[in-house]
N, C-alpha and C positions, 0 to 999 in steps of 0.2 A: 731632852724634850722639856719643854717651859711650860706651867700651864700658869693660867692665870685670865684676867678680865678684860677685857677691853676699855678700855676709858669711853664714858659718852659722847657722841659727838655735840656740837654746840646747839645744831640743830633741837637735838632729842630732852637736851637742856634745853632751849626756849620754848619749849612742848610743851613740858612737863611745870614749866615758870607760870608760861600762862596758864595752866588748867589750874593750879593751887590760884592763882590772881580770879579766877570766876567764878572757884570753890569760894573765895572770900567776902564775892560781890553778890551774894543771895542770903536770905533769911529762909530760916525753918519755922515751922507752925508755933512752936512754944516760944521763939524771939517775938515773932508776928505779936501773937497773944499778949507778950509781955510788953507792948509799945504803947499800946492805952489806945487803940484804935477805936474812935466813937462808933457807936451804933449805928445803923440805920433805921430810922423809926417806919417806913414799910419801903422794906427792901423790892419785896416782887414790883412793885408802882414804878421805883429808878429803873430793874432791867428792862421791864417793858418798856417803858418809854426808850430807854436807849437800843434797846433791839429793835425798835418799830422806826426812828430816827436813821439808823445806819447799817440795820440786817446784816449783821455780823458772820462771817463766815470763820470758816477753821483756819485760825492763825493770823484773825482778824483782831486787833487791839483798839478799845474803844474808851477816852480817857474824859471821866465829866469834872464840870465842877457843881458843887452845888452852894446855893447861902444858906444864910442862918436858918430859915427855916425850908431846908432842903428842896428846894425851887431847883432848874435847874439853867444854872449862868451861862455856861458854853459848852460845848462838847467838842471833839474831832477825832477819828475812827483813822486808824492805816495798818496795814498786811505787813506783817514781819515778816525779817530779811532772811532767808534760808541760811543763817552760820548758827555757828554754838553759842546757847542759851547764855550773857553776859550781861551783868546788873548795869554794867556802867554803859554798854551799848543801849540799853532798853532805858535807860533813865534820859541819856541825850534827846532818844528819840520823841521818848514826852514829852521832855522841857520844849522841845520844840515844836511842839504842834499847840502846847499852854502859850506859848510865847504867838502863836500867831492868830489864837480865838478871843483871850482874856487878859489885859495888862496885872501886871504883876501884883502882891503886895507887902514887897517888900518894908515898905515903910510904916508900915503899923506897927502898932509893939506886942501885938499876939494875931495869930491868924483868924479871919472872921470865916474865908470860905472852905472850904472841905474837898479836893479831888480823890474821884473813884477810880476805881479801873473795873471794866469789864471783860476777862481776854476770852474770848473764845479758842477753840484748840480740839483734837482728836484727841483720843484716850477716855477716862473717866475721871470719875470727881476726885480720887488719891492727889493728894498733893505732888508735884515733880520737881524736879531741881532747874524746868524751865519757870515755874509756878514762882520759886525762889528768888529767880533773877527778875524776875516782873517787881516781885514785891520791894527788893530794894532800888531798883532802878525808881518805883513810885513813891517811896519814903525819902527820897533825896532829891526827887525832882520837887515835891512837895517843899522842901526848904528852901531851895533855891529858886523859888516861884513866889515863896511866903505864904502858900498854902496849908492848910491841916492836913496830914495824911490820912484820906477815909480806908474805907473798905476795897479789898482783892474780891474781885467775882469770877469765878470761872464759869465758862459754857462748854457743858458738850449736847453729844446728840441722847444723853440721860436727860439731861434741865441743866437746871445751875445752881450755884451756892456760892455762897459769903465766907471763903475761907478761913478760919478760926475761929468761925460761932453755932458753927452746926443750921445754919437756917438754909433754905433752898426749898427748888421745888422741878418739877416736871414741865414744864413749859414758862416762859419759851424755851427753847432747848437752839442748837444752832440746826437743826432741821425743820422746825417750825415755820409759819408764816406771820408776819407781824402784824398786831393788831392796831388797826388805822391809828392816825390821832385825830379824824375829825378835819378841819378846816387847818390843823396846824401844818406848815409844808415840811413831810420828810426830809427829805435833803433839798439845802440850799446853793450850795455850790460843787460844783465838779474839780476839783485840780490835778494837777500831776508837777508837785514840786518837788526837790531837792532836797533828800532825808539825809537825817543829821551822818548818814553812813555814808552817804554821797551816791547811793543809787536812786534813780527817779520811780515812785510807786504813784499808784493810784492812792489820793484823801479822800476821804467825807468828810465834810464838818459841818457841824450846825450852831448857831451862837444865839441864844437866847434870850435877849435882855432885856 
């Protein structure tokens, strides 16, 4: 009688490849922290307007930019795809909806605008290792757009917060109702294009300029 192990199969090898590959493609609270991510001088003022803009649902991703003095340039909102949370899937998905609201600026010699992300989600306010894959997928779409990489926002049905600065609050929350803007029009256009994953989702975007 032999005893002994089975070799892996290659399968359970490319398993196990890619989970350490999206283990590698997110950031934790203390890297976050440690990136020099600027402030938002009033944060509740950007959620609102982007929750009243695109009424965010769970697992709704909502990406702005803003200028120098935190005005806001363009937005556009799309529903993540139901697979494992992956930096480098969620950064495609940005650059491509930056790519279709706000031309680039790559050609400067430092970045003047700033994109946020708002992600809505179930759970609570603890940071996740889907939280993780948002933030690097938003630090690298930011380079490659020529943006400054702002602020990670999460929503649940608690409120929201500013992840790595302890700020948030109770509403809106993503079971709230959003509070008008007045004569400015919610959403502007309706689509259903061709996400960088290659499934077709419903967008919202709104471009403000």
């Amino acid at each position: 009688m032999t005893l002994g192990f089975a070799p892996p199969t290659a399968t359970s090898i490319r398993s196990s490849s890619g989970s350490a590959s999206r283990l590698a493609r997110m950031l934790e609270p203390a890297e976050w922290a440690e990136a020099g991510i600027p402030l938002l001088r009033n944060p509740r003022e950007v959620v609102s307007g982007l929750h009243s803009r695109h009424r965010p649902t769970p697992s709704t991703a909502v990406v702005a930019v803003l200028d120098h003095e935190e005005r806001l340039a363009a937005s556009a909102s799309f529903v993540r795809r139901p697979a494992p949370a992956d930096g480098w899937e969620f950064r495609n998905a940005l650059l491509a909806h930056l790519r279709r609201v706000i031309p680039h600026d790559l050609r400067r010699r430092s970045p003047v605008r700033t994109a946020v992300l708002l992600y809505c989600r179930d759970g609570d306010e603890r940071w996740t290792e889907e939280d993780g894959a948002w933030m690097w997928g938003l630090r690298d779409a930011c380079t490659l757009h020529g943006l400054r990489c702002g602020a990670y926002i999460t929503m649940t049905t608690g409120g929201w917060q500013v992840v790595g600065e302890g700020r948030g609050g109770r509403r809106p929350s993503s079971g709230s109702e959003p509070v008008p803007l007045g004569d400015e029009p919610a959403e502007r256009h309706r689509l259903t294009p061709r996400t960088a994953g290659g499934a077709s989702e419903p967008l919202r975007w709104a471009a403000a300029r």
